[in-house]
Backbone bond lengths (Angstrom), bond angles and torsions (degrees), N, CA, C in turn:
res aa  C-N    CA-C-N  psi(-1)  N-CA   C-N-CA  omega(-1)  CA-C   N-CA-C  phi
1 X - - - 1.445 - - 1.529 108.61 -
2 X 1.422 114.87 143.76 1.381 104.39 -167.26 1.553 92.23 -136.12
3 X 1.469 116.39 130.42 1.337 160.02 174.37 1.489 147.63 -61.03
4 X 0.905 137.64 76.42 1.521 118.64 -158.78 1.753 105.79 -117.60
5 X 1.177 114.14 161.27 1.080 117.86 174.63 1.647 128.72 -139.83
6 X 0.763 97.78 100.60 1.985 112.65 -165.54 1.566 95.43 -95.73
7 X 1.812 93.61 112.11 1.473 139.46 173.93 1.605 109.19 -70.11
8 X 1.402 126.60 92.40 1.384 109.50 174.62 1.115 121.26 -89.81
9 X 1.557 138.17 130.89 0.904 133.03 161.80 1.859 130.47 -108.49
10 X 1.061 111.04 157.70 1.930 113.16 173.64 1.461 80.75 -160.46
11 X 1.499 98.44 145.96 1.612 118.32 172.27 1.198 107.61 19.37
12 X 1.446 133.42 40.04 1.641 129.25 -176.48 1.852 92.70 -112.39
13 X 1.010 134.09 -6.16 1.736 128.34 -178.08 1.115 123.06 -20.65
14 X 1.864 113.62 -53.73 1.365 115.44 176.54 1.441 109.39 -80.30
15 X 1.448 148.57 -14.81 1.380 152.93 160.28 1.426 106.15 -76.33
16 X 1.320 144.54 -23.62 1.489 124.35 -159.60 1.573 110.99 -84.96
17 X 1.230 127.38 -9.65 1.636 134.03 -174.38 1.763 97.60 -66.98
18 X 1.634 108.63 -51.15 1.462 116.06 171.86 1.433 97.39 -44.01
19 X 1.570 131.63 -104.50 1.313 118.29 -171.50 1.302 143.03 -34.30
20 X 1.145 104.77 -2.07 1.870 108.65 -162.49 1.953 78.77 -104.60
21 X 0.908 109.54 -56.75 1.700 107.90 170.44 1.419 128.07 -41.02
22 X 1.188 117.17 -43.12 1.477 138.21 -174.28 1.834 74.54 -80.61
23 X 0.913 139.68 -85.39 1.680 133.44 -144.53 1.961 107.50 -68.88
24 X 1.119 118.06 -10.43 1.487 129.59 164.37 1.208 110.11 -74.75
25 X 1.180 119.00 -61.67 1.541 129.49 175.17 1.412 121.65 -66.88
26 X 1.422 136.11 40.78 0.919 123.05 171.72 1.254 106.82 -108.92
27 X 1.722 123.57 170.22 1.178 121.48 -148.60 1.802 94.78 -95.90
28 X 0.880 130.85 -27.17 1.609 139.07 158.71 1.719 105.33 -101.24
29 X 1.302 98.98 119.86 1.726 100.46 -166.78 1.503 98.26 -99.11
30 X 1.353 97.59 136.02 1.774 109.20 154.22 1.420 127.45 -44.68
31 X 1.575 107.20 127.84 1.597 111.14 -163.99 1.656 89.63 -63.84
32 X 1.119 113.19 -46.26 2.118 113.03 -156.44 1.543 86.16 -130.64
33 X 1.153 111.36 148.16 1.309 133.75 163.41 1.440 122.86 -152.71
34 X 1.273 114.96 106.47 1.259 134.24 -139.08 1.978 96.62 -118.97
35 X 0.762 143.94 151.90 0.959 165.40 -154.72 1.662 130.58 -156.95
36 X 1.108 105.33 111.65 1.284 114.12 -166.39 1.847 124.51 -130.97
37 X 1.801 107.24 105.78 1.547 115.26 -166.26 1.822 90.36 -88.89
38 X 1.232 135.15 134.82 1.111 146.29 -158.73 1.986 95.16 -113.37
39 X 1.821 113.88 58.30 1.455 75.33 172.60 1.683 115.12 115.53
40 X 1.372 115.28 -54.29 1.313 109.91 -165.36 1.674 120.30 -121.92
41 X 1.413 111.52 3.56 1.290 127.18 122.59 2.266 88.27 78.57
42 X 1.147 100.91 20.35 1.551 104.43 158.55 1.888 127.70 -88.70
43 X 1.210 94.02 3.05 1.524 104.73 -177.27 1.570 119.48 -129.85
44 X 1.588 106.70 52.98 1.114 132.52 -154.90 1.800 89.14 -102.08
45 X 1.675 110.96 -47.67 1.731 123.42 -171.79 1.609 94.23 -68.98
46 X 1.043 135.76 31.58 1.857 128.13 -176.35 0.944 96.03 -122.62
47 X 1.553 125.69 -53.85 1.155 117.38 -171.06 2.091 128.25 -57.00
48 X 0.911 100.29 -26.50 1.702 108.40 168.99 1.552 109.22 -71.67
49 X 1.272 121.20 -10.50 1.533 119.23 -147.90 2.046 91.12 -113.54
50 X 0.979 85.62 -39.56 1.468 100.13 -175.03 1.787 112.03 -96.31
51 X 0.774 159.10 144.19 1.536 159.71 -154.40 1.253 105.81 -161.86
52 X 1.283 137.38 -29.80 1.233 152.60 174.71 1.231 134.81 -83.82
53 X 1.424 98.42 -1.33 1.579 112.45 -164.54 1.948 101.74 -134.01
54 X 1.096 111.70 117.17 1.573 97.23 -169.68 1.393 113.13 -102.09
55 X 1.265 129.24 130.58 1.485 143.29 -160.86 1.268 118.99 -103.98
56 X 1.124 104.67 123.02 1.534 118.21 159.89 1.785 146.26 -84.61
57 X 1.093 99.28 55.01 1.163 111.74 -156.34 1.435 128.80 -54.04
58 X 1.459 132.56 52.33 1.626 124.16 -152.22 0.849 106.68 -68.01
59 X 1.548 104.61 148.46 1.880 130.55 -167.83 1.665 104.54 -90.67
60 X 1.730 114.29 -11.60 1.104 114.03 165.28 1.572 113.97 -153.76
61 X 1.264 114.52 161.65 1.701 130.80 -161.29 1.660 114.50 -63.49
62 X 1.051 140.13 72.58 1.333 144.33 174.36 1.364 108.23 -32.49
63 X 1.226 125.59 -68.91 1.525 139.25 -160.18 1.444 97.54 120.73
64 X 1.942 111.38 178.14 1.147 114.74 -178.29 1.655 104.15 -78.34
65 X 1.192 120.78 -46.68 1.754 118.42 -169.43 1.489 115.26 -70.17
66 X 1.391 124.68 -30.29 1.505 116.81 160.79 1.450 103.76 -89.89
67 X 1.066 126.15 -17.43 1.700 90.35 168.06 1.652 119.63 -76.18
68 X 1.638 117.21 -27.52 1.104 124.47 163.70 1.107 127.02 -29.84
69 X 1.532 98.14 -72.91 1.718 114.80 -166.44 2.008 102.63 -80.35
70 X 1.360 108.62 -10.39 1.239 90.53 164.56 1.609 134.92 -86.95
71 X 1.727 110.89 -16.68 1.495 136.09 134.52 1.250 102.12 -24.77
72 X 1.273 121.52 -79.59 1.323 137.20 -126.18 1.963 96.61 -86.12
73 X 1.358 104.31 -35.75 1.869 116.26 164.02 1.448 97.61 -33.04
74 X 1.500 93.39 -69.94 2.281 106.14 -152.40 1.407 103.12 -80.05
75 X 1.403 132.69 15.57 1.371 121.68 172.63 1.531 99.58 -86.32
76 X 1.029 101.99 144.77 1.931 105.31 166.41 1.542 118.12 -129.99
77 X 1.078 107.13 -3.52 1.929 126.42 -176.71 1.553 80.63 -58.40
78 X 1.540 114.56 179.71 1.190 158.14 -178.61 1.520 119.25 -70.94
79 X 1.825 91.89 -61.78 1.582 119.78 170.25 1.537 103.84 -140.12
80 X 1.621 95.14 159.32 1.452 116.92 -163.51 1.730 100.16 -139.92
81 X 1.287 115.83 136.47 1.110 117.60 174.51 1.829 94.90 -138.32
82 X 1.920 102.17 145.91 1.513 106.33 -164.71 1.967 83.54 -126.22
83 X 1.411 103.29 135.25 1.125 116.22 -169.13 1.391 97.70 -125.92
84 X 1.290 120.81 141.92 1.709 126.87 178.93 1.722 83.32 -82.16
85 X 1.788 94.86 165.91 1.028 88.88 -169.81 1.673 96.91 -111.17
86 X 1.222 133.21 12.11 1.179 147.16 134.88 1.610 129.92 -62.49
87 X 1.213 125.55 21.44 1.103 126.60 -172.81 2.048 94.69 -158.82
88 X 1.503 88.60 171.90 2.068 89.64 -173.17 1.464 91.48 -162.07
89 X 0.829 89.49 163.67 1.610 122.76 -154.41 1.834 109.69 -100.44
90 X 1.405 134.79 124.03 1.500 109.81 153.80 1.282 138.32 -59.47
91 X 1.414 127.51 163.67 1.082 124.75 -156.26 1.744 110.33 -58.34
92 X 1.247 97.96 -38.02 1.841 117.91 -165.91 1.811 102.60 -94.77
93 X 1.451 114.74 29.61 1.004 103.42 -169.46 1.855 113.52 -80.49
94 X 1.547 106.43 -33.42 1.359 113.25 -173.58 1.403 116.14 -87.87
95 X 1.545 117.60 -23.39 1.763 129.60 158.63 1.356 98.88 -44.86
96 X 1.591 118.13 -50.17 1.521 118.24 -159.26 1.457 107.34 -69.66
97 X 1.440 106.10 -37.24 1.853 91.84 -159.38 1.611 92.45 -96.50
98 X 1.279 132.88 -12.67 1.493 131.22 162.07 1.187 107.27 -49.37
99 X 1.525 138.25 -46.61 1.202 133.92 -148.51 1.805 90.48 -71.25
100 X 1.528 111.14 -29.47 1.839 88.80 -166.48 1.344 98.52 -93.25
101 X 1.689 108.04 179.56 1.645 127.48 -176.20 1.540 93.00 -110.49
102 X 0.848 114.34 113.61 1.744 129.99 176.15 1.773 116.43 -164.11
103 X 1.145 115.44 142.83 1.492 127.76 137.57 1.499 112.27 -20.05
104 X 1.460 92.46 -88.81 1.350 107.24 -158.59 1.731 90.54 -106.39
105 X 0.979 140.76 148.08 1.135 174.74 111.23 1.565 137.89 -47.65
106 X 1.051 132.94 84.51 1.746 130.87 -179.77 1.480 104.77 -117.21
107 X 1.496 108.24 -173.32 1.253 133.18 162.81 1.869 108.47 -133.21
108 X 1.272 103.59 161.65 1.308 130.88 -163.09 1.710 99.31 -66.02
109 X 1.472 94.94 -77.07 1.671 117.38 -169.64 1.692 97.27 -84.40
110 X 1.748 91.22 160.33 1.220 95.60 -179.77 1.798 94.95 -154.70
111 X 1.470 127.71 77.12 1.277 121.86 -177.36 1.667 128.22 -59.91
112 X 1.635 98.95 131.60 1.338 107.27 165.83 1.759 132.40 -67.80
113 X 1.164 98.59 113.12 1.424 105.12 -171.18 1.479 116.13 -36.49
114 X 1.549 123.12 -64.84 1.029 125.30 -162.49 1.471 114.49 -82.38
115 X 2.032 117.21 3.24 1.301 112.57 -178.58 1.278 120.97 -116.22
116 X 1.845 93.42 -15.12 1.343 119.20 -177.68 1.721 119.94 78.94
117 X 1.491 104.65 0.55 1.510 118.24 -170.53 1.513 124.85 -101.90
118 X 1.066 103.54 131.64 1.724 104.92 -166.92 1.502 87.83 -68.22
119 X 1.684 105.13 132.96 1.575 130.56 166.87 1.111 112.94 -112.26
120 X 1.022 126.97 -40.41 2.061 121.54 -172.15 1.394 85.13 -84.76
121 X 1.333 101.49 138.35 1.569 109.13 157.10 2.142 113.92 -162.24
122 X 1.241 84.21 50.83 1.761 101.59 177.59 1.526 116.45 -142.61
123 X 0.956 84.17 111.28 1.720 126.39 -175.79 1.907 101.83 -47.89
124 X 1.442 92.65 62.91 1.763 101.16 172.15 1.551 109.64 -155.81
125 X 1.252 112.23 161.86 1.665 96.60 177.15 1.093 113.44 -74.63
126 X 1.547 116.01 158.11 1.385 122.48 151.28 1.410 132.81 -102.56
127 X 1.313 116.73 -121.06 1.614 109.73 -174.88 1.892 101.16 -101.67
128 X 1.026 93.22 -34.74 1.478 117.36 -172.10 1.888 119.08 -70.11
129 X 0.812 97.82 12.30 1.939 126.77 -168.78 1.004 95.70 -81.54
130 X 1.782 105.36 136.28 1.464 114.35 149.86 1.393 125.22 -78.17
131 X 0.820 107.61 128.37 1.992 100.15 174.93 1.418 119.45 -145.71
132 X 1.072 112.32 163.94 1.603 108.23 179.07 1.038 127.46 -92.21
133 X 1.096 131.73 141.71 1.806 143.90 -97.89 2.019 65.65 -106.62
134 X 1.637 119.33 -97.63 1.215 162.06 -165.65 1.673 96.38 -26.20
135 X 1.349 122.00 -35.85 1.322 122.66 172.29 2.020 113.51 -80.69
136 X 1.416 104.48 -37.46 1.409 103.74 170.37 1.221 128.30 -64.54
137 X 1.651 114.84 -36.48 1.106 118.64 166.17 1.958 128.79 -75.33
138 X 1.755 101.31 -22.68 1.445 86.56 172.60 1.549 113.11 -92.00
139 X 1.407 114.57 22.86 1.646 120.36 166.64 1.426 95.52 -106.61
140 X 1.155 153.04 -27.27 1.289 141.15 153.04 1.435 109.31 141.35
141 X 1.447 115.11 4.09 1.605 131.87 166.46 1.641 80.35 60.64
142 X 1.583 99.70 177.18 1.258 127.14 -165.31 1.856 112.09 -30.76
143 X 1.135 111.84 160.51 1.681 122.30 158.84 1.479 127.53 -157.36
144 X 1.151 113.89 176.82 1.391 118.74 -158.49 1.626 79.39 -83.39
145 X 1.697 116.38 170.27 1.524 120.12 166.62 1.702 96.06 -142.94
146 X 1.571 124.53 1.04 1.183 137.13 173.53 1.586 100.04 97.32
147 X 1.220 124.06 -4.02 2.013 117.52 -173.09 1.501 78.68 -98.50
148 X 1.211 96.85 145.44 1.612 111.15 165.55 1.562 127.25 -77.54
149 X 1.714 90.39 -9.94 1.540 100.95 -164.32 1.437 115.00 -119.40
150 X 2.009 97.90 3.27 1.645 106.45 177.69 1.816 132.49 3.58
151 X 1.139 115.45 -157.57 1.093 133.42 179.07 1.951 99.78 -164.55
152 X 1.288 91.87 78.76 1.582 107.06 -154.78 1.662 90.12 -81.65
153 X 1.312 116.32 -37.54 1.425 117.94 164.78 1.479 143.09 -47.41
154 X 1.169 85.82 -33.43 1.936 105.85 -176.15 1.877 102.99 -96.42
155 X 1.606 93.26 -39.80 1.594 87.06 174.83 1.590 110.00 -67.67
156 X 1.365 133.89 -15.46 1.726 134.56 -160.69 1.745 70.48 -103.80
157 X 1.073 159.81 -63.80 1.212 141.64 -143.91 1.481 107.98 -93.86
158 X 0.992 142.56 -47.84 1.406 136.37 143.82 1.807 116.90 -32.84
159 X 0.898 130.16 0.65 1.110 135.99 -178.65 1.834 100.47 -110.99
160 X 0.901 101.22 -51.21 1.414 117.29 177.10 1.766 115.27 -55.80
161 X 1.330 97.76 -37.56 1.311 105.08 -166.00 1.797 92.89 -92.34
162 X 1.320 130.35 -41.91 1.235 130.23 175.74 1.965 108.03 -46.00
163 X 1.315 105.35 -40.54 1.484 113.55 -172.48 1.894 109.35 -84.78
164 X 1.566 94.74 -8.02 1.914 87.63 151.87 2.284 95.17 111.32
165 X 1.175 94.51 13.98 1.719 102.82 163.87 1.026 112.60 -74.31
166 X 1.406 121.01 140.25 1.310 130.89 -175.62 1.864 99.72 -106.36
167 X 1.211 120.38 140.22 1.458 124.83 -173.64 1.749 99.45 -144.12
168 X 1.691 97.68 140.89 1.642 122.59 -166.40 1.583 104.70 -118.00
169 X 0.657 108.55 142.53 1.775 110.74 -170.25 1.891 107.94 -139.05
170 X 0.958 105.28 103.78 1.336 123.88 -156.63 1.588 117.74 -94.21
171 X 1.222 127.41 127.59 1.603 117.50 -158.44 1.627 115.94 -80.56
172 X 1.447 98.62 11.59 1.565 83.22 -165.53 1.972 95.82 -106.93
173 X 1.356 105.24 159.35 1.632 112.05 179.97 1.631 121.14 -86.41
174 X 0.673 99.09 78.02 1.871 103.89 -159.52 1.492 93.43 -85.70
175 X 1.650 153.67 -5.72 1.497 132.45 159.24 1.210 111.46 -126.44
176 X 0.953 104.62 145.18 1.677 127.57 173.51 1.443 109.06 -121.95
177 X 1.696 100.08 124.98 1.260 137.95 -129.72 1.285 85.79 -130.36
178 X 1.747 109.09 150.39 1.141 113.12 179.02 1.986 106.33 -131.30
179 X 1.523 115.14 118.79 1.461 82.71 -165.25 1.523 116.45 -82.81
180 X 1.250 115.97 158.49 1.450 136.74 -172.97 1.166 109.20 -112.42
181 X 1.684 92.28 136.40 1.440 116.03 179.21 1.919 115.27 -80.67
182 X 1.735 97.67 116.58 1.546 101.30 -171.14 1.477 113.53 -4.80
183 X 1.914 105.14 -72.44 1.280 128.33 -176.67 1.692 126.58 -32.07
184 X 1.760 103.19 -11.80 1.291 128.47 174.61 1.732 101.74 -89.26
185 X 0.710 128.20 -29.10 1.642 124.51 -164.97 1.787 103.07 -61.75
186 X 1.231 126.53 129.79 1.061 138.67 170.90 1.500 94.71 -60.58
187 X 1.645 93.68 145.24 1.357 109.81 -177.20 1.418 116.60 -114.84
C-alpha cells in the first residue's frame, strides 16, 4: 500500500521544520510527502533543507478547501494523510494506523503540546486521518459549507462514511498539536 502525506501549511514557516521531521522519521516512511505553503511564502528556507520532500509553494492564498482538494487531486497513493504543519506526529504513528483495515483511519488521543495532556478523546475522525485517497475523491473531497472556519474534515469523512466507508479509531495519541490562534486560520 502506498502512502502519502500532504504537509499543510499557512503562516506555520517558523513551525514546519518540526513537522516535516516528525513525518521523515517515522518508523514506516511515507511513499510522497508533499508539502504545501498556501500563499504566504515564509517557507521558502525548507525547501533546500529538505530534498525529499517536494513543495508547493503558492504565490497566492487559495483558502483551506481549495487548497485541500487541490492536494487531494495530485495524490495517487492508496492513502493520504494531511498534517498541519504546526503540529508532528510520533514516531510509530503510520505503523499504527497501517496495522488496521479501514477507509478512514484515526486515533483516539491527540496531545497538547504545551500541557502535555491528552484532549481528543472521541472516537471519530479528525483532520489528521488516514483515509483512502479514491473513496474521498469519488464523494467529491472537501467543500465549502459557507463558515470560513468549517470542519472541512468531518464533513469529507462523513461523506465518505454516508457512501459506505468503513472507519477505525484507534486508542493510542500519535500527534501533538499545537493550539492556534483563530487569527492563524487560513483564509
Amino acid at each position: 500500500m502506498l502512502v502519502t502525506c500532504n504537509i499543510m501549511s499557512y503562516k506555520y514557516g517558523h513551525l514546519a521544520a518540526h513537522a516535516i521531521e516528525s513525518v521523515l522519521g517515522q518508523n514506516r516512511k511515507f511513499d510522497v510527502i508533499r508539502f504545501y505553503d498556501d500563499g504566504v511564502g515564509d517557507c521558502e528556507h525548507l525547501v533546500s533543507l529538505y530534498p525529499e520532500v517536494e513543495f508547493i509553494l503558492r504565490p497566492n492564498n487559495l483558502g483551506i478547501i481549495d487548497n485541500f482538494n487541490h492536494a487531494l487531486l495530485r495524490t495517487e497513493t492508496d492513502k493520504v494523510m494531511f498534517l498541519g504543519a504546526d503540529n508532528w506526529l510520533e514516531e510509530r504513528t503510520l505503523v499504527e494506523l497501517l496495522d488496521e483495515d479501514a477507509d478512514i483511519i484515526s486515533f483516539h488521543g491527540i496531545k497538547h503540546m504545551d500541557t502535555g495532556s491528552v484532549y481528543w478523546e472521541v472516537d471519530q475522525a479528525h483532520g489528521s486521518s488516514l483515509y483512502n485517497v479514491q473513496l474521498a475523491k469519488d464523494v467529491g473531497g472537501y467543500e465549502h459549507s459557507g463558515n470560513e472556519h468549517s470542519e472541512e474534515d468531518s464533513m469529507l469523512f462523513n461523506k465518505m462514511i454516508k457512501a459506505g466507508a468503513t472507519l477505525e479509531v484507534i486508542s493510542e495519541p500519535l500527534l501533538n498539536y499545537r493550539w492556534r490562534h483563530r487569527g492563524n486560520f487560513n483564509q
